[in-house]
BASE-742790 format. One record per atom (N, C-alpha, C, O, CB): x, y, z. Coordinates in steps of 0.2 Angstrom, whole numbers, padded with zeros to 4 digits, always signed. Glycine has a CB too. Layout:
BEGIN
XYZ ...
// end
This chain:
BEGIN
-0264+0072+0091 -0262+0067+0086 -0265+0060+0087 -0268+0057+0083 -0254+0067+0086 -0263+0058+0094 -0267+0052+0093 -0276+0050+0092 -0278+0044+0091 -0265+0050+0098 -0278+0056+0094 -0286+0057+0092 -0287+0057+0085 -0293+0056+0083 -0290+0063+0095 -0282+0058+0081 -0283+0061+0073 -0282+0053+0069 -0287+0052+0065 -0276+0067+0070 -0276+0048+0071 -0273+0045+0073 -0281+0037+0074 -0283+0033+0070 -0268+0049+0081 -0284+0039+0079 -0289+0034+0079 -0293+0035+0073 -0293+0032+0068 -0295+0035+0086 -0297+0041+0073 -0300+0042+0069 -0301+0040+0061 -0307+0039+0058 -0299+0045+0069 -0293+0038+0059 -0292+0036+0054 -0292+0028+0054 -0292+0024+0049 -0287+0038+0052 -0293+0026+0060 -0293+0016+0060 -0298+0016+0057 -0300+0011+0053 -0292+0011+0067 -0303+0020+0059 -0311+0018+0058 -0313+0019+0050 -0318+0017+0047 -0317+0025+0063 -0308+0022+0046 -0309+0023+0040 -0304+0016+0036 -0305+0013+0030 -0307+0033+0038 -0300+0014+0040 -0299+0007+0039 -0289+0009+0034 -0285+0007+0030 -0308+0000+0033 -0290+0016+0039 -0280+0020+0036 -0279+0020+0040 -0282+0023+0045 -0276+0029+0034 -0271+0013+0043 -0267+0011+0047 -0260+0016+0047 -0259+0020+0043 -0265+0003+0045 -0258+0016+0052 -0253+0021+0053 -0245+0016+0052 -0245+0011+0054 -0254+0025+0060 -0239+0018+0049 -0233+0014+0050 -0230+0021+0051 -0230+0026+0048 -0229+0008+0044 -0224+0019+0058 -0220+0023+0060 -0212+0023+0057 -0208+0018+0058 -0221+0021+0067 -0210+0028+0054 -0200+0026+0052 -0198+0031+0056 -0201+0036+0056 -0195+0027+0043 -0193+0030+0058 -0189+0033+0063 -0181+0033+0058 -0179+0027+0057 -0189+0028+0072 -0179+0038+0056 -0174+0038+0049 -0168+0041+0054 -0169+0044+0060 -0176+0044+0039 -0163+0039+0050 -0157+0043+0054 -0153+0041+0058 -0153+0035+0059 -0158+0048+0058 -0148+0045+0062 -0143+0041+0069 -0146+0045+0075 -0147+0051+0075 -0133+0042+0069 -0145+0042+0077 -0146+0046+0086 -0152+0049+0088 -0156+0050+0083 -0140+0054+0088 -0154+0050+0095 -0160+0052+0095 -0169+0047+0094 -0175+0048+0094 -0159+0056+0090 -0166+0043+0094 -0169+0038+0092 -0176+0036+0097 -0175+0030+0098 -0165+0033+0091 -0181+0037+0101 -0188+0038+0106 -0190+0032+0101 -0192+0033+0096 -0194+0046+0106 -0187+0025+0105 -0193+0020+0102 -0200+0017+0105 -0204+0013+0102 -0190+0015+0100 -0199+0021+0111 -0204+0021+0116 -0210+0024+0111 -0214+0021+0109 -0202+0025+0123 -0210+0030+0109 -0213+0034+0107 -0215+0032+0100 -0221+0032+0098 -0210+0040+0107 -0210+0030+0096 -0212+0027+0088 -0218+0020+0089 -0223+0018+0086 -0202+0023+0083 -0214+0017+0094 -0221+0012+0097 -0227+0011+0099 -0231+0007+0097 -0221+0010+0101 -0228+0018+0104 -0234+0019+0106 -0239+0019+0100 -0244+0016+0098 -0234+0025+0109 -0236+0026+0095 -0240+0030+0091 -0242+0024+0086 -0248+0024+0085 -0237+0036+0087 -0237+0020+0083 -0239+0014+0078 -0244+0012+0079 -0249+0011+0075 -0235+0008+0077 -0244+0010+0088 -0251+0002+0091 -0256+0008+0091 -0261+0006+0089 -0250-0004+0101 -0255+0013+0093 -0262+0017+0090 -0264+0018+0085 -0270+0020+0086 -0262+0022+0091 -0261+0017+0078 -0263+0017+0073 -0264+0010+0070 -0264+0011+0064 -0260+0021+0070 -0264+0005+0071 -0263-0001+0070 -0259-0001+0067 -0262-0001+0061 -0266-0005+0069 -0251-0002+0067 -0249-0003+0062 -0240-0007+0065 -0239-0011+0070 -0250+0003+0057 -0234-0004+0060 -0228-0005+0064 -0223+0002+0064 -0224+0008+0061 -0224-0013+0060 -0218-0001+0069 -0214+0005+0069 -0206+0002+0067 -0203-0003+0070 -0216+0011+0078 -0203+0006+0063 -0196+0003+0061 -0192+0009+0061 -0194+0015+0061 -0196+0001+0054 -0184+0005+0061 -0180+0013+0063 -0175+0012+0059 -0172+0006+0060 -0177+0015+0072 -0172+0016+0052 -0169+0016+0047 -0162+0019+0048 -0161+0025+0048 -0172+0018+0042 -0159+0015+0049 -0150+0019+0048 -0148+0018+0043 -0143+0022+0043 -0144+0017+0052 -0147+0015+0038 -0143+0012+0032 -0151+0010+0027 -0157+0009+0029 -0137+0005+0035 -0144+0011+0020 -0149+0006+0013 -0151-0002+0016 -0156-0004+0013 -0143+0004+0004 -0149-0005+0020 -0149-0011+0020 -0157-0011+0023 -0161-0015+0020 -0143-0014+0024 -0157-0006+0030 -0162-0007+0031 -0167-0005+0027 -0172-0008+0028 -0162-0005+0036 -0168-0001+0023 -0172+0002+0018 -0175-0006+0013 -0181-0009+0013 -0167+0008+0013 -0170-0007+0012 -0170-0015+0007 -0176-0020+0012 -0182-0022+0010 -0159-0022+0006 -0173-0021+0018 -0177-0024+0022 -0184-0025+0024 -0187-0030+0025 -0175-0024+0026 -0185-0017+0024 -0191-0013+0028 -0196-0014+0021 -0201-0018+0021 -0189-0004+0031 -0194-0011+0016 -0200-0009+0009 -0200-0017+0003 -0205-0019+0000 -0194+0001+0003 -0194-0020+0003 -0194-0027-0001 -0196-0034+0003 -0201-0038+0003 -0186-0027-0005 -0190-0033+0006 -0190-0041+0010 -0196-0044+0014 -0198-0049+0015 -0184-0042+0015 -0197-0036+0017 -0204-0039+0023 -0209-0033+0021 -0212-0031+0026 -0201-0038+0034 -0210-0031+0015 -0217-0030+0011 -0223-0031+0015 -0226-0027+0019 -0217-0035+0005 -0225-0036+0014 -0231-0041+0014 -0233-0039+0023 -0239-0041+0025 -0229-0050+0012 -0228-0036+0028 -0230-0036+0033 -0234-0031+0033 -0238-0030+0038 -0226-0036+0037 -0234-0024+0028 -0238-0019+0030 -0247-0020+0027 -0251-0015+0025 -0234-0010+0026 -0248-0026+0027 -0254-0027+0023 -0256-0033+0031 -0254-0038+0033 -0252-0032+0013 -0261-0029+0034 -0265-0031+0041 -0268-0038+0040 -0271-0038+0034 -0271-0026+0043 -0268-0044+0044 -0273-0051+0044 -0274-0052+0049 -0278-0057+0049 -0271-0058+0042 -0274-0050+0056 -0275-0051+0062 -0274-0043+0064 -0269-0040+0063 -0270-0057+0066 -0280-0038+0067 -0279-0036+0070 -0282-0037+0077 -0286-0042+0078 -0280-0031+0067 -0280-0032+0084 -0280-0033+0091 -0279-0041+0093 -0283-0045+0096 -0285-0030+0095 -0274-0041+0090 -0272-0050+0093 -0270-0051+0101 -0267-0046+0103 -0264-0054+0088 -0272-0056+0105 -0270-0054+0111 -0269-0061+0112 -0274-0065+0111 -0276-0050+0116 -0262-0065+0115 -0260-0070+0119 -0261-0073+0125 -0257-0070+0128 -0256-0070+0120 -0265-0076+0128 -0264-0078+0134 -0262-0085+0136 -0264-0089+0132 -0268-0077+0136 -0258-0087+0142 -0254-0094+0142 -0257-0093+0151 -0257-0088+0155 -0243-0095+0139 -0259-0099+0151 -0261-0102+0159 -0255-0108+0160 -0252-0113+0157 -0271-0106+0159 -0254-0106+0165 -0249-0112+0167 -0252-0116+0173 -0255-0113+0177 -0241-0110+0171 -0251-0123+0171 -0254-0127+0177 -0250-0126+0183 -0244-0126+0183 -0255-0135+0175 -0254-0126+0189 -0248-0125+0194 -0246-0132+0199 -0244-0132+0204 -0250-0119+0199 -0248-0137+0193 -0244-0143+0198 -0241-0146+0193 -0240-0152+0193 -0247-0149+0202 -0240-0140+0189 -0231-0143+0185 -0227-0139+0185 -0221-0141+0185 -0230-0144+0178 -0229-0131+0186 -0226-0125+0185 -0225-0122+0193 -0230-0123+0196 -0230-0121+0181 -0218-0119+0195 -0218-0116+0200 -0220-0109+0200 -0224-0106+0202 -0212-0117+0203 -0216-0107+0195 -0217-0101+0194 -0215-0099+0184 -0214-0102+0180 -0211-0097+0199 -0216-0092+0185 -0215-0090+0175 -0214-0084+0176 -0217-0081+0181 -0222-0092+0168 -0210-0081+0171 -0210-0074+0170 -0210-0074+0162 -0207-0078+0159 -0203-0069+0174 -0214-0069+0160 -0213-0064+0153 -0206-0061+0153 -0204-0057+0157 -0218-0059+0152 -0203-0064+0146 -0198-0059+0145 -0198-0055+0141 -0195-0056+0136 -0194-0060+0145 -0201-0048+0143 -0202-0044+0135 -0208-0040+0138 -0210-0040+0144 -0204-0051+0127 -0211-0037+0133 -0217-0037+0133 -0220-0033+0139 -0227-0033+0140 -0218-0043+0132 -0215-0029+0144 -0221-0027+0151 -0226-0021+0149 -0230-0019+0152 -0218-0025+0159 -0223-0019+0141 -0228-0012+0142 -0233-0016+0136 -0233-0013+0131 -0225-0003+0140 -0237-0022+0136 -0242-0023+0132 -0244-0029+0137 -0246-0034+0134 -0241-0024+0124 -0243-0030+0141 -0248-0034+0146 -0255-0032+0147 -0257-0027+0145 -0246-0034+0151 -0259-0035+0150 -0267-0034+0150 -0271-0040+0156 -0269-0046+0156 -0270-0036+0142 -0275-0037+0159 -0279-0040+0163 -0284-0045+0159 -0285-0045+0153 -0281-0035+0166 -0287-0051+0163 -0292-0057+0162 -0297-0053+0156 -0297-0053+0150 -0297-0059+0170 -0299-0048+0162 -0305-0043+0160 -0305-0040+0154 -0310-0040+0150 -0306-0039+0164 -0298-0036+0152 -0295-0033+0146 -0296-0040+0138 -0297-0040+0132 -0286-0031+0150 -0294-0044+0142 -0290-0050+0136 -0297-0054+0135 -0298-0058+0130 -0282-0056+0140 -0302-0052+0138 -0310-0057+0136 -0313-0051+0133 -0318-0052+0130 -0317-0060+0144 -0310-0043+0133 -0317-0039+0130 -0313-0036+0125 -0307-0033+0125 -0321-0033+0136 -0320-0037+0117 -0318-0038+0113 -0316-0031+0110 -0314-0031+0104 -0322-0042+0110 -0316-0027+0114 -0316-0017+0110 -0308-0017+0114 -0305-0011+0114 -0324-0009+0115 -0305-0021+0118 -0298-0018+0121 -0292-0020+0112 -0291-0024+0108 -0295-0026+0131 -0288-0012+0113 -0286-0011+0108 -0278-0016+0110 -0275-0015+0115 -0286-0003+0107 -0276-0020+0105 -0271-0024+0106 -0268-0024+0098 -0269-0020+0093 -0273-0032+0110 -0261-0031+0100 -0259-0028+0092 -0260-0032+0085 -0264-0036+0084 -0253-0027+0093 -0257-0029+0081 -0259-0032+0073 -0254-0035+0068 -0250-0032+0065 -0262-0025+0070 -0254-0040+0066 -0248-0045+0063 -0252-0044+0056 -0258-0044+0054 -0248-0055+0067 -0246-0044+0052 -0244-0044+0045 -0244-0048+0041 -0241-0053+0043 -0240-0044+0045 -0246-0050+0035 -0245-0055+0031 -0237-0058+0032 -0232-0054+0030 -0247-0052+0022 -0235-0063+0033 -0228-0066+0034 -0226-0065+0040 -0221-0068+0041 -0222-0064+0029 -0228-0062+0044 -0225-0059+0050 -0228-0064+0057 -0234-0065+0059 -0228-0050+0051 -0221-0066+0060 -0223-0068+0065 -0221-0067+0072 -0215-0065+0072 -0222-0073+0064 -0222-0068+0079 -0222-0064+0084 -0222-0070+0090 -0226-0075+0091 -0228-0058+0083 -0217-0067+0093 -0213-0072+0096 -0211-0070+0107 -0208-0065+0109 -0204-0073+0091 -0215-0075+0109 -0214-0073+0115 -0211-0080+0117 -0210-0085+0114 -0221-0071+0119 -0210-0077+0125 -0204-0081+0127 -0205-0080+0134 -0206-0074+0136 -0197-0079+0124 -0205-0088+0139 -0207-0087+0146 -0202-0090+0149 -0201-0096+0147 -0213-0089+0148 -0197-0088+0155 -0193-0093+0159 -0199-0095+0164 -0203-0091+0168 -0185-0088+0164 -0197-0104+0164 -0203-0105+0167 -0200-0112+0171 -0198-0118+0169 -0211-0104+0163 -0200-0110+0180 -0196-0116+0184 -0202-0120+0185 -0207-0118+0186 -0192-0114+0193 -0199-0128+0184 -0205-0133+0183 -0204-0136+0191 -0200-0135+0195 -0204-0139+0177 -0209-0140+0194 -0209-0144+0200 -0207-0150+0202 -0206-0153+0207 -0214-0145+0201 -0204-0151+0194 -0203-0158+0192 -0206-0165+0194 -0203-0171+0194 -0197-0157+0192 -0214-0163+0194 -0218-0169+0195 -0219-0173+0188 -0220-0169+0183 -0225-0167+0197 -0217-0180+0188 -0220-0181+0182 -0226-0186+0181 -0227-0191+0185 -0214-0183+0178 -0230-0183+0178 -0238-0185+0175 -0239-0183+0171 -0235-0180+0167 -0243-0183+0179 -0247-0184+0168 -0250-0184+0160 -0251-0177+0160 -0252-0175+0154 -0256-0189+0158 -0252-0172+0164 -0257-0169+0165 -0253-0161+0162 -0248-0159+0165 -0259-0170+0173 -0256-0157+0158 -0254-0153+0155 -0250-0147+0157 -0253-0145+0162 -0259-0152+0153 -0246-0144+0155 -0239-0140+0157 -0244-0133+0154 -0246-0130+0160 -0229-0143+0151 -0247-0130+0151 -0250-0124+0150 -0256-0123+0144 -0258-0128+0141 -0246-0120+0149 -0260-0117+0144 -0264-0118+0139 -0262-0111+0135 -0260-0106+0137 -0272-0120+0143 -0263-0112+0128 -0263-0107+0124 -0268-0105+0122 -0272-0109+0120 -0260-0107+0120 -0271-0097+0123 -0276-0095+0121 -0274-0088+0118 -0270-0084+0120 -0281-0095+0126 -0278-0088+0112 -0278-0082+0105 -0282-0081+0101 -0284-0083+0096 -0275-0083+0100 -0282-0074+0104 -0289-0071+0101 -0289-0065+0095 -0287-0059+0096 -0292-0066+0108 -0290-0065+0091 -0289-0059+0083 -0295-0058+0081 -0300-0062+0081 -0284-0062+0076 -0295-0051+0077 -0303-0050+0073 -0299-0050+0066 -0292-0050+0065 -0309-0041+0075 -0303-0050+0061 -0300-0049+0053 -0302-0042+0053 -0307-0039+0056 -0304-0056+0045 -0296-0040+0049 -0298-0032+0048 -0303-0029+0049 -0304-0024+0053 -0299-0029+0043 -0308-0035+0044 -0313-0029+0044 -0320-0031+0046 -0325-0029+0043 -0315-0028+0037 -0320-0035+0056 -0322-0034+0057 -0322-0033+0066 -0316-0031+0068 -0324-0038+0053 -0326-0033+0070 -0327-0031+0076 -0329-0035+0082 -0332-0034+0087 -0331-0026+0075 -0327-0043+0080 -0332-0047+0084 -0323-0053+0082 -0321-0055+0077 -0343-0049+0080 -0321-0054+0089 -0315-0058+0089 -0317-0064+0088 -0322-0066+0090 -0311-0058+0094 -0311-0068+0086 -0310-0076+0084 -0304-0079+0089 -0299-0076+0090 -0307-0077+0074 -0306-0085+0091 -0304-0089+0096 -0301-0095+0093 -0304-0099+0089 -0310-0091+0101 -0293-0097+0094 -0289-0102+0093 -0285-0102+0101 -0283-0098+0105 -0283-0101+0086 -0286-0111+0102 -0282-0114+0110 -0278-0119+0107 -0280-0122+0102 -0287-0117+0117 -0271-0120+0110 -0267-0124+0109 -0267-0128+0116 -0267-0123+0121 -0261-0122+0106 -0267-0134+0119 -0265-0137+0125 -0254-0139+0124 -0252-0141+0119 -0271-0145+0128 -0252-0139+0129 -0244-0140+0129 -0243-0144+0134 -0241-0142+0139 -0239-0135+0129 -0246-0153+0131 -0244-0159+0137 -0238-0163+0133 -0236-0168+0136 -0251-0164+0138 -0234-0161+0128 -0228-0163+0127 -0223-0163+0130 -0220-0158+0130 -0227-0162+0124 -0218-0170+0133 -0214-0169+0136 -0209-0164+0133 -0208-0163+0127 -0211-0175+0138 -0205-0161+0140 -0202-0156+0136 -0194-0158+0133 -0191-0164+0134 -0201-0150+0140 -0191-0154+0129 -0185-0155+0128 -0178-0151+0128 -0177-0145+0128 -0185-0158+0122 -0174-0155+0127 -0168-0150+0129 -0166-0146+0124 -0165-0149+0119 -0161-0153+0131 -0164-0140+0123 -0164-0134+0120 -0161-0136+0115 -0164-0133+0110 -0161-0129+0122 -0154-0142+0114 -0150-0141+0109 -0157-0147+0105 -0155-0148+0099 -0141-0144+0110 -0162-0149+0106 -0167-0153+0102 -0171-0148+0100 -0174-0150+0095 -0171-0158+0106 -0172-0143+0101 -0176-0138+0101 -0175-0135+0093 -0170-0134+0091 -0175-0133+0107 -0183-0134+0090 -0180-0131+0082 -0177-0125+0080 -0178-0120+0084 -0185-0131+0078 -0175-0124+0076 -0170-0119+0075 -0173-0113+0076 -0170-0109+0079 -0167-0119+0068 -0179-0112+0075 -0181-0104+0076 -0182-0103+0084 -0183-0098+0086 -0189-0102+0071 -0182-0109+0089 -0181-0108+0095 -0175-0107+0098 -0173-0103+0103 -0184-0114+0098 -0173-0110+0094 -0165-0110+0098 -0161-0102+0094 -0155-0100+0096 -0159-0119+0094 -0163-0099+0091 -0161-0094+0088 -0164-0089+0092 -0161-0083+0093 -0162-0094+0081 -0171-0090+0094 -0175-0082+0097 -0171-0084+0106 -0172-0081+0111 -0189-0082+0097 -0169-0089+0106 -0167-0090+0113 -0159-0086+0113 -0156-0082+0116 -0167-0101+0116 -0156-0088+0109 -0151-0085+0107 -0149-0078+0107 -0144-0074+0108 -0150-0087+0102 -0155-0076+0104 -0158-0065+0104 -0157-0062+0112 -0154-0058+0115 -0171-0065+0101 -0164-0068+0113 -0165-0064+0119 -0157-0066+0126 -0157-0062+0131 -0174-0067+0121 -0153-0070+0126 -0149-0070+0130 -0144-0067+0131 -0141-0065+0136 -0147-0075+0130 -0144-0064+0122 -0138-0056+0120 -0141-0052+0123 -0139-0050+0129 -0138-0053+0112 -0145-0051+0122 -0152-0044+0127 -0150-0042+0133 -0149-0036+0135 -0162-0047+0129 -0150-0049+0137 -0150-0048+0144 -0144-0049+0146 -0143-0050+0152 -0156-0053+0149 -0139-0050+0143 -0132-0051+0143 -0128-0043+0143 -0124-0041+0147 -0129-0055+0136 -0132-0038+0138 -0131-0031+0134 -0134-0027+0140 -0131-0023+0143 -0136-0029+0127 -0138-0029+0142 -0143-0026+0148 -0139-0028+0154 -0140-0024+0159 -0152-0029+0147 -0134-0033+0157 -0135-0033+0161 -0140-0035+0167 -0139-0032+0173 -0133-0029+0161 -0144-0039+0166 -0149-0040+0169 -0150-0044+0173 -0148-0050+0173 -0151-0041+0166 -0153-0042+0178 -0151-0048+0185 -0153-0055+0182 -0151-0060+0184 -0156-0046+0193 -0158-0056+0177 -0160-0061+0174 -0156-0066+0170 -0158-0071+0169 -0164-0058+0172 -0151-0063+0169 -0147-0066+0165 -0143-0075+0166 -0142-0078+0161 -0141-0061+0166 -0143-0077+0172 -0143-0083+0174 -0136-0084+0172 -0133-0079+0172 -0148-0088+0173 -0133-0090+0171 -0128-0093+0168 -0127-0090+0158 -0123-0093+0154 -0130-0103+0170 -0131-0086+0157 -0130-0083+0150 -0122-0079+0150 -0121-0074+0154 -0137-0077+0148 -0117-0083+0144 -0112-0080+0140 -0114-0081+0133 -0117-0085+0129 -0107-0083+0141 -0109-0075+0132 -0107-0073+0124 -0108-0079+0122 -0112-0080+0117 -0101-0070+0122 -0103-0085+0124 -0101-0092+0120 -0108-0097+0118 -0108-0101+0114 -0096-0097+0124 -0114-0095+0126 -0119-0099+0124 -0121-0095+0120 -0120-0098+0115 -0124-0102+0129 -0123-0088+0118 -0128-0087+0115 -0123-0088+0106 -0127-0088+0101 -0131-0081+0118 -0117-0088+0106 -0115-0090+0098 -0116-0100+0096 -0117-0103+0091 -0106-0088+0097 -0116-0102+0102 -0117-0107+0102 -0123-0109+0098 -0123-0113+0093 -0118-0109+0109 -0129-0106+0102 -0137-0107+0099 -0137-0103+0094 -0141-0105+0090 -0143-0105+0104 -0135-0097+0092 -0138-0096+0085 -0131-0096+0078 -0131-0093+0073 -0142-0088+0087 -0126-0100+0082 -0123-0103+0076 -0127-0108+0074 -0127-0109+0067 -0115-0105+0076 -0131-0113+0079 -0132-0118+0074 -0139-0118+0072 -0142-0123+0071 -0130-0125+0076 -0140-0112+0071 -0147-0110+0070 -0151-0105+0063 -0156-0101+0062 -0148-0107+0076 -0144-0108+0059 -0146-0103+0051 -0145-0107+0043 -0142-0106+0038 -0140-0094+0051 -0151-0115+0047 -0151-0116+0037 -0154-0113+0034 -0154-0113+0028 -0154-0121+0033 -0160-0108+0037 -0166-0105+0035 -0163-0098+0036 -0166-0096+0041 -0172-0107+0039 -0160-0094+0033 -0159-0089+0031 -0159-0084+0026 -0153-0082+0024 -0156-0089+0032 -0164-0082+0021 -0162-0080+0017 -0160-0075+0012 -0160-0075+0006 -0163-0081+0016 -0160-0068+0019 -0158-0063+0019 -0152-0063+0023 -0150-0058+0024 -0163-0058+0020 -0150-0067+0027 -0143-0068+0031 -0144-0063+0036 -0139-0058+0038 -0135-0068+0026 -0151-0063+0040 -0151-0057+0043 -0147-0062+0047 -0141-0060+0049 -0158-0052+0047 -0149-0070+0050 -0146-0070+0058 -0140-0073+0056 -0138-0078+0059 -0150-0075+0064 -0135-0070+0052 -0130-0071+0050 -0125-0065+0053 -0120-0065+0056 -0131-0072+0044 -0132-0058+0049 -0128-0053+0055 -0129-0054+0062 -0125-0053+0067 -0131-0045+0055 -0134-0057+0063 -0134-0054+0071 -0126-0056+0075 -0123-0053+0080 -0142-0058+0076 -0125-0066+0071 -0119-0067+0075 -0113-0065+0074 -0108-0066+0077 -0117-0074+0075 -0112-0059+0068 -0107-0058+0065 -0107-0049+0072 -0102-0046+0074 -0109-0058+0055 -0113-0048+0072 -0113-0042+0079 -0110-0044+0085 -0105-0041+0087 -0122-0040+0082 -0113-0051+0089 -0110-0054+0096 -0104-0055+0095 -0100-0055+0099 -0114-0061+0100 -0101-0057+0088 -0094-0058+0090 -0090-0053+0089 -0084-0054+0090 -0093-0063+0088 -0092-0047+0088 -0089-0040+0089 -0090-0037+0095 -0088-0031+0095 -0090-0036+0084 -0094-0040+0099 -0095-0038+0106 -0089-0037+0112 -0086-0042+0114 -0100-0045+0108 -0087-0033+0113 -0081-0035+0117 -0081-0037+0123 -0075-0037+0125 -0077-0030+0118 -0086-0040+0128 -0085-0043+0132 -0087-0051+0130 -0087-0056+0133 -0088-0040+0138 
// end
């Protein structure tokens, strides 16, 4: 399947994965198979998600960046340490992330993609740059990647300054590792994470993150 699977990228037929139904749900597997086909993988329980998947977020099954690949350098005389949170089964080596045939992933018309690093500072203060962004994508329809860098020498700020779509993916991910149990979890409660993504929905307009807080607070711990 997945040889059949490549075959069709070359003819420029992306694959999208739905996973319909309750229970049973291999999203490990619905994942793989998608990034093998360049495409996405979604998992439908209800009309709502149907509405979501086929109207609201449309424009994502129409490819503008395929094997997109992130990389962030942290200076280390500002930075002690950092971890990714998320993401360990699409990491990649130096070598991987410079060569331009390593298969990575593919973003959507409207679709945006969001990482997230706990990262302890040294707390030197100087001019001198906190990390570097590097971002590499080909356009569909070609085979030779395109290069965008951002530098991040902005002092930083405290969360509740932070713009809504930050303070809301920070909010996501604190439920995660709260659900999970995670040793990572730090000083994360329920109350911080309604905290941050109550005040984090003028920009709603499908009221997804309206559910999500309307989910944490039927949370029972």
């Amino acid at each position: 399947m997945t040889e059949l699977i490549k075959s069709k990228i070359q003819s420029g037929i992306y694959l999208t994965v739905l996973g319909v139904g309750e229970g049973n749900l291999n999203e490990s597997m619905m994942e793989q198979v998608a990034n093998k086909g360049n495409g996405n993988y979604e998992y439908i329980d209800n009309a709502d998600q149907i509405l979501k998947v086929f109207v609201n977020e449309k424009a994502k099954f129409y490819t503008i960046a395929k094997d997109s690949k992130i990389q962030i350098t942290f200076n280390p005389n500002k930075v002690d340490s950092f971890r990714l949170i998320g993401y360990e089964n699409r990491t990649m080596t130096q070598e991987q992330f410079k060569n331009d045939s390593t298969d990575a992933g593919e973003i959507g018309s409207g679709q945006t993609i969001t990482a997230l690093y706990e990262v302890v500072l040294n707390g030197t203060k100087n001019l001198e740059k906190y990390a570097q962004f590097d971002f590499k994508y080909k356009k569909p329809n070609e085979t030779e990647s395109r290069s965008l860098q951002h530098i991040i020498i902005d002092p930083l700020l405290d969360i509740s300054a932070a713009s809504e779509n930050m303070r809301f993916a920070a909010s996501v991910t604190a439920f995660g590792m709260l659900m999970k149990q995670s040793v990572y979890k730090g000083t994360a409660t329920k109350q911080m994470v309604l905290n941050l993504g109550e005040t984090a929905t003028t920009f709603d307009p499908f009221d997804y993150r309206k559910e999500f807080i309307s989910l944490v607070k039927k949370w029972p711990q």
